[in-house]
N, C-alpha and C positions, 0 to 999 in steps of 0.2 A: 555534521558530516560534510566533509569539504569533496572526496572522492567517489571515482565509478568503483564495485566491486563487481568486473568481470562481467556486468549485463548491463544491456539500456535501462540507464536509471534517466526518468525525468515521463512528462506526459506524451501520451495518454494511459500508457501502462503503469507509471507512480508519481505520485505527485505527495507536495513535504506539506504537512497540516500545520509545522510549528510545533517547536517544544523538542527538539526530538525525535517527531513522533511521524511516519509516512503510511503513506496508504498503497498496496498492490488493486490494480482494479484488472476484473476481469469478465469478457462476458461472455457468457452461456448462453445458448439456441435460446433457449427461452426467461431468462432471470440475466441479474448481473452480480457478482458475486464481487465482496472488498475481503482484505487481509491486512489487517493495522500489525504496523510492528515497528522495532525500534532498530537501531543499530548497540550493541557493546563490544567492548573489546574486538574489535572487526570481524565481530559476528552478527547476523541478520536476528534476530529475537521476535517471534512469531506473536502476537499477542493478543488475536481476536479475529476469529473471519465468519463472514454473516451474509446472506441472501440478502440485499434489497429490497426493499418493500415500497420504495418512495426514492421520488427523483435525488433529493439533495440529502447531504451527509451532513447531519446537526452536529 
């Protein structure tokens, strides 16, 4: 993915894991919440969103 699509792309709001493959991070009053996804066809591809449970993403 070389381009912005229309919003701040980059930290602390997304950051690129590699492969492909990026992270939405968000946080909530009390929790922090991720959303893995990919890019296709310059479309966003939602792929997985999970509560935190622990500081670091394995």
């Amino acid at each position: 993915m070389t381009g912005q699509f229309r919003w701040p792309l980059g930290m602390p709001l997304v950051d690129h894991l590699g492969a492909g493959l990026w992270e939405i991070r968000s946080k909530l009053p009390t929790r922090i919440a991720r959303v893995l996804f990919c890019v296709q066809d310059e479309e966003l591809v939602l792929l997985h969103g999970f509560i935190k449970k622990t500081e670091k993403l394995h």
